[in-house]
DRENVEXZA-713494 format. One line per 4 residues: number of its first residue (from 1); their letters; for each residue x, y, z of C-alpha. Coordinates in steps of 0.02 Angstrom, whole numbers. Layout:
N
NUM	a	X/Y/Z | ...
//
This chain:
413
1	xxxx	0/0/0 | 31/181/-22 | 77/290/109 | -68/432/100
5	xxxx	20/568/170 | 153/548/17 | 28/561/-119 | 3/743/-130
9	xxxx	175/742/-167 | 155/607/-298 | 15/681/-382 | 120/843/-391
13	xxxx	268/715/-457 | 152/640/-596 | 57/794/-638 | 180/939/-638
17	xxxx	329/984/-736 | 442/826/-686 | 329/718/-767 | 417/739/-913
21	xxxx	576/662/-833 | 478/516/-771 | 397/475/-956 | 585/527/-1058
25	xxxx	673/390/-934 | 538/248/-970 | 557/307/-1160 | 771/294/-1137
29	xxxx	782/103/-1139 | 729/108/-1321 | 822/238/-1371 | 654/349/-1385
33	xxxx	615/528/-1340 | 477/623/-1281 | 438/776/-1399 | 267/828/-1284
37	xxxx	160/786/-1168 | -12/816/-1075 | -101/749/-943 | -256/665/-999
41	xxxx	-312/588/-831 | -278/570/-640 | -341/430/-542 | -276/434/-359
45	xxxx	-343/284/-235 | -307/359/-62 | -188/225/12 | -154/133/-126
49	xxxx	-55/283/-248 | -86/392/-397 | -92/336/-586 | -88/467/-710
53	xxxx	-127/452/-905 | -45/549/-1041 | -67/581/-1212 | 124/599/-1285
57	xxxx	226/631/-1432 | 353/499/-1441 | 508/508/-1555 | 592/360/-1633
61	xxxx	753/310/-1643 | 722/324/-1877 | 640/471/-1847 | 469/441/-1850
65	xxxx	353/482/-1716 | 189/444/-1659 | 52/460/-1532 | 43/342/-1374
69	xxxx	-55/336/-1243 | 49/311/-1091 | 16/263/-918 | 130/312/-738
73	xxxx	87/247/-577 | 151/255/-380 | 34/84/-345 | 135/-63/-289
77	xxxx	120/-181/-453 | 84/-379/-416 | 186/-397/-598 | 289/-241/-595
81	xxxx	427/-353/-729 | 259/-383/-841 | 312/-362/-1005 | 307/-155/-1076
85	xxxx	348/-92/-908 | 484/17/-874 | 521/46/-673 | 592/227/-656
89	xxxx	683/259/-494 | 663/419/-389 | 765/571/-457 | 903/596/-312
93	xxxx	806/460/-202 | 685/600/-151 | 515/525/-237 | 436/375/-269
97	xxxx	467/220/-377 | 370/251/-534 | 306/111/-654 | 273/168/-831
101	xxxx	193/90/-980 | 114/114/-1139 | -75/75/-1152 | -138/-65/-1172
105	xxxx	8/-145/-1081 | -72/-135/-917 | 26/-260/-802 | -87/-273/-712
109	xxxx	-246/-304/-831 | -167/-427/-957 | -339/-457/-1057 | -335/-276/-1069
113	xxxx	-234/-295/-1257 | -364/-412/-1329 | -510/-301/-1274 | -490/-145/-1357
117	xxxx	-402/-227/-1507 | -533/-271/-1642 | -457/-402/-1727 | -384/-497/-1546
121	xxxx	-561/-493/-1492 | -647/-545/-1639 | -545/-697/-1650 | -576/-729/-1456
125	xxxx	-758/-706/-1485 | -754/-800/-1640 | -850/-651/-1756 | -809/-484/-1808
129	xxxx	-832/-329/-1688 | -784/-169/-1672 | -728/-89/-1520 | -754/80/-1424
133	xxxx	-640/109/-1231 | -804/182/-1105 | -704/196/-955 | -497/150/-890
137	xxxx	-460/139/-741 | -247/74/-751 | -220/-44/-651 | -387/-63/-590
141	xxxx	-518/-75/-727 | -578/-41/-895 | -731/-56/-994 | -763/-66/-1172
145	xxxx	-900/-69/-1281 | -916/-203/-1414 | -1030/-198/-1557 | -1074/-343/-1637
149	xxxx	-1093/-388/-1822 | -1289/-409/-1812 | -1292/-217/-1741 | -1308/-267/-1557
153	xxxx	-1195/-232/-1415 | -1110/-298/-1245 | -964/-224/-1121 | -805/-307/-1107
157	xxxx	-751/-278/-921 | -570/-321/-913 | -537/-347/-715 | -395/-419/-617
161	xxxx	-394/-616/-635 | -388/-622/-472 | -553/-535/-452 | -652/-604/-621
165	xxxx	-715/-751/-533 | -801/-663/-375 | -862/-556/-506 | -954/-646/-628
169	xxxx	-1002/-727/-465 | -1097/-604/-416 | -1196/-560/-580 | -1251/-752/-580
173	xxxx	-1315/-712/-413 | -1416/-581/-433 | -1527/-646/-596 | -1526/-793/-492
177	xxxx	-1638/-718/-376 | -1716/-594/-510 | -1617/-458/-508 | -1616/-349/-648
181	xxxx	-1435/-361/-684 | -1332/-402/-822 | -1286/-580/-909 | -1127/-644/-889
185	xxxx	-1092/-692/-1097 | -920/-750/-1034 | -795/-747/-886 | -617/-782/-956
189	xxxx	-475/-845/-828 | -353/-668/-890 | -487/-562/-806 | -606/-525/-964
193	xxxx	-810/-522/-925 | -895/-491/-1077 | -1067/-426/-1009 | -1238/-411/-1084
197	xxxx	-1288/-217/-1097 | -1401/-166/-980 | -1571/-95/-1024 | -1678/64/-984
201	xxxx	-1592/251/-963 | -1521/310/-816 | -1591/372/-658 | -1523/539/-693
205	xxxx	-1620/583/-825 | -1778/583/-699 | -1668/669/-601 | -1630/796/-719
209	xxxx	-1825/839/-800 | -1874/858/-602 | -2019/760/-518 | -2133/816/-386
213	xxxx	-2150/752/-236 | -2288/567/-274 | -2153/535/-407 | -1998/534/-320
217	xxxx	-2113/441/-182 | -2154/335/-303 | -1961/308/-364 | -1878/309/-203
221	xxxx	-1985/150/-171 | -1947/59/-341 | -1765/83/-275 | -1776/16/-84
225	xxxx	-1895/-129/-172 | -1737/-176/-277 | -1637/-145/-113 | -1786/-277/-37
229	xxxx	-1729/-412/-176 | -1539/-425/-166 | -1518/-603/-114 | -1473/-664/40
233	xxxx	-1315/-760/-21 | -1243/-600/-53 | -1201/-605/143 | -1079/-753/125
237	xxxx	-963/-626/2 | -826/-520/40 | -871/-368/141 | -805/-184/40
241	xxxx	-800/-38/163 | -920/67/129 | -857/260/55 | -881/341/227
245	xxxx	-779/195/321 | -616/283/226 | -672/465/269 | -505/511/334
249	xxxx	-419/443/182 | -539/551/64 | -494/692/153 | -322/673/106
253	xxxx	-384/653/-84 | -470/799/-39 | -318/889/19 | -236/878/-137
257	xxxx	-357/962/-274 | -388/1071/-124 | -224/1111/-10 | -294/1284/35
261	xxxx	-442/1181/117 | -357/1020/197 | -402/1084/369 | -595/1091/306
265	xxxx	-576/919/236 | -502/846/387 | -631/922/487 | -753/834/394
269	xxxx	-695/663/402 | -662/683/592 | -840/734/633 | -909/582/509
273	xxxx	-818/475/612 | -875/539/777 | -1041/537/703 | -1037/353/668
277	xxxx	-985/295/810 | -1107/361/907 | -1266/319/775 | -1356/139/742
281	xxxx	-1313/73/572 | -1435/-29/579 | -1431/-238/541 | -1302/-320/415
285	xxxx	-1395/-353/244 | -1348/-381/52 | -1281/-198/-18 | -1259/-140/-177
289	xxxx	-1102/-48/-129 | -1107/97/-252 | -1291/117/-264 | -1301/290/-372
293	xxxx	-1388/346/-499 | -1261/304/-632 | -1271/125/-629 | -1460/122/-601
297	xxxx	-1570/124/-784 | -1752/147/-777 | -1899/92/-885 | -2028/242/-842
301	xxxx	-2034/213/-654 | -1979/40/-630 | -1786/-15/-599 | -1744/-92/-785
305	xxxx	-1542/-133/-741 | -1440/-138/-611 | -1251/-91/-646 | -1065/-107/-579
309	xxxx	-1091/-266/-444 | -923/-271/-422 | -949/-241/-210 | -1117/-336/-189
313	xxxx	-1092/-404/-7 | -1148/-386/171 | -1173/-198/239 | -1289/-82/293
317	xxxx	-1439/-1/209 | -1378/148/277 | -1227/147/181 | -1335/106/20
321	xxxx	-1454/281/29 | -1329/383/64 | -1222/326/-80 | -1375/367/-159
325	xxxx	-1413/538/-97 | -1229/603/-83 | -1197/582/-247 | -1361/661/-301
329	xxxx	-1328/801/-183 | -1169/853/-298 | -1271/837/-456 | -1306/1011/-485
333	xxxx	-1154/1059/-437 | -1062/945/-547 | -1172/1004/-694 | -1332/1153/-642
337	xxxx	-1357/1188/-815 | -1422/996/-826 | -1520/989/-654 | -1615/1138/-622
341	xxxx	-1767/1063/-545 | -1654/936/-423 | -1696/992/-249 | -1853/967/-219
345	xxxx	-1842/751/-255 | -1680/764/-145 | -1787/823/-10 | -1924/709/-8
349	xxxx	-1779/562/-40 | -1688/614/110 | -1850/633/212 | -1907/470/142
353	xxxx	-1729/389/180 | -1734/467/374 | -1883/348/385 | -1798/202/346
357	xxxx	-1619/217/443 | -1562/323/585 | -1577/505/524 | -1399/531/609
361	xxxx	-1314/404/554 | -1385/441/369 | -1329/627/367 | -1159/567/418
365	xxxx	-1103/453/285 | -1203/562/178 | -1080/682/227 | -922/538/195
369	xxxx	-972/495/19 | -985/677/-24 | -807/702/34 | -754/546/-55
373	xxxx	-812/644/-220 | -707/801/-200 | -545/749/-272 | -642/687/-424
377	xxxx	-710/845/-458 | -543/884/-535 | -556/886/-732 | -409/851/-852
381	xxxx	-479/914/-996 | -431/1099/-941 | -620/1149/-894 | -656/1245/-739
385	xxxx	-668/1133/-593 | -640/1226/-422 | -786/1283/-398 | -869/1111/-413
389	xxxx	-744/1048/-304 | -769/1177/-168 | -964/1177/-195 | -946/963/-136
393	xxxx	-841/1031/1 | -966/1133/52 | -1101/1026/37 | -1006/878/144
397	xxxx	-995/1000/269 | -1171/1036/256 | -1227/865/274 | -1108/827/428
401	xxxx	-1202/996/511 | -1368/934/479 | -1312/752/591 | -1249/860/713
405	xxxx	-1404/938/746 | -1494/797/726 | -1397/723/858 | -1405/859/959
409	xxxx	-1583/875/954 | -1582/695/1020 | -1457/713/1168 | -1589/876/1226
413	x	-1734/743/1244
//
């Protein structure tokens, strides 16, 4: 594991002007240089390091040059000699070991290669497809999107080997008991999951046009009802913390997008922990684990699909609404042009949600989850992203008020 109280320096490492050292010694071995670079996207795990992607200019030894898509990370590697990458040691012995690599060469993601390359996967598959990357994660996860010769489509999820199995696991164990979620088309032993696509639209678009207050009523119940039919098995599986168990390493994350405001941050993850331990959680059931609006589609008012299983497992329903509500408590933030009308279903949800849990506990890890957001606030694409980041501050801090009163309101009876 990382040690968290390096990484701001890290991130600064693999975001800031050295960078280019890092990426021109990975490049030296084959007598390559680096002509330009630019960050295309940060992805920092709090306790377990910072990967960076870049988009670089890479000269070769004839002359040419091309484009590549390189990858740096702080993580500790389980195959750091995997083939394509290039361990770069600390300039002076003042930073971090850095492993480097050119995408798709992911060490740790070996099926990575065959999923976003057309003609590897076709053959795999045994029919022609075409390929599009959704999401990449390095060293963690990627997704792509595979469309099929007869027009129809599926998601290659390229995982850890070591993880495919508990995964697909899962997904058989949901439509088992009759949850909406995705088939399972194939589980391969280098960590591959070709998936079924999902169907319905996302939550957020309800989210977005607004709803009044029978509606979200309405919604919020279609949600705790698919809460209601996660099976019981699910309890035998490995338990993930949930986002407000790592508060104080979020803050952290926090810390660095938002140095000016790492006292605020801490503050925040000390008072959710307080919080907690002093509120009921309520019984261990089956969770969801990163039960948002993104990886919940909807046919009118009915749940249609349920997405990313990957921590299905024993928890708290506590953990599972506020997941829920934190995340749409950023929304219009993140984007207000898109969610003008959001407030008013927040409220009822959270008034419906204080029903169901304690209200203390709720606002609490409301409050973590928020704070787990911050650092992702920060874009790479060169947009404007303070003020969303400081607007989730805020609102983690308003969340973590609203338990305190709530609790205080209960020590006064």
């Amino acid at each position: 594991m990382s040690n968290v109280r390096q990484e701001p320096e890290e991130l600064a490492l693999l975001t800031g002007p050295r960078a280019a050292s890092v990426l021109a010694a990975a490049l030296a071995p084959a007598h390559e240089r680096l002509l330009s670079w630019e960050v295309h996207s940060v992805h920092h795990r709090p306790g377990a390091g910072v990967s960076v992607g870049y988009t670089a200019v890479v000269g070769r030894p004839d002359g040419s040059q091309s484009t590549e898509y390189l990858c740096a990370t702080t993580a500790r590697l389980s195959n750091p000699h995997a083939p394509g990458v290039n361990r770069v040691a600390p300039t002076a012995g003042d930073g971090p070991p850095v492993h480097v690599w050119r995408h798709p060469a992911d060490p740790e993601l070996p099926a990575l290669a065959v999923a976003c390359t057309p003609s590897l996967l076709s053959h795999r598959l045994g029919s022609p497809v075409r390929t599009a990357m959704v999401a990449y994660r390095p060293t963690r996860r990627a997704v792509v999107r595979v469309t099929h010769r007869d027009g129809s489509t599926s998601y290659a999820k390229v995982l850890r080997p070591a993880v495919c199995g508990s995964f697909a696991l899962r997904h058989h164990m949901l439509r088992a008991a009759g949850v909406p979620a995705p088939e399972v088309l194939r589980a391969d032993p280098d960590g591959l999951v070709l998936l079924s696509a999902g169907q319905g639209v996302a939550l957020s678009g309800l989210l977005s046009r607004g709803m009044g207050a029978a509606q979200s009523q309405r919604v919020l119940g279609a949600l705790t009802a698919l809460l209601d039919s996660l099976p019981r098995a699910a309890l035998t599986l490995e338990r993930h913390p949930a986002w407000s168990e790592r508060a104080r390493h979020y803050a952290h994350a926090a810390a660095t997008v938002l140095p000016e405001h790492a006292a605020r941050a801490r503050a925040v993850a000390e008072g959710v922990e307080q919080l907690m331990a002093v509120s009921d959680p309520g019984p261990v059931v089956p969770v969801h684990g990163d039960f948002y609006e993104a990886n919940v589609l909807m046919d009118g008012e009915s749940v249609a699909s349920l997405l990313d299983v990957d921590s299905l497992g024993p928890g708290h329903r506590v953990d599972d609404l506020a997941c829920l509500l934190g995340h749409v408590s950023i929304l219009d933030h993140l984007a207000p042009a898109s969610y003008p009308h959001l407030r008013p279903a927040l409220e009822t949800w959270t008034r419906l949600a204080e029903a169901q849990t304690d209200p203390v506990a709720l606002h609490a890890r409301c409050a973590g989850v928020v704070l787990s957001l911050v650092a992702g606030a920060r874009r790479d694409d060169g947009g404007p992203w303070r003020p969303d980041a400081e607007g989730r501050l805020a609102r983690a801090e308003l969340w973590l008020a609203q338990a305190r009163e709530l609790h205080a309101r209960r020590g006064a009876r």
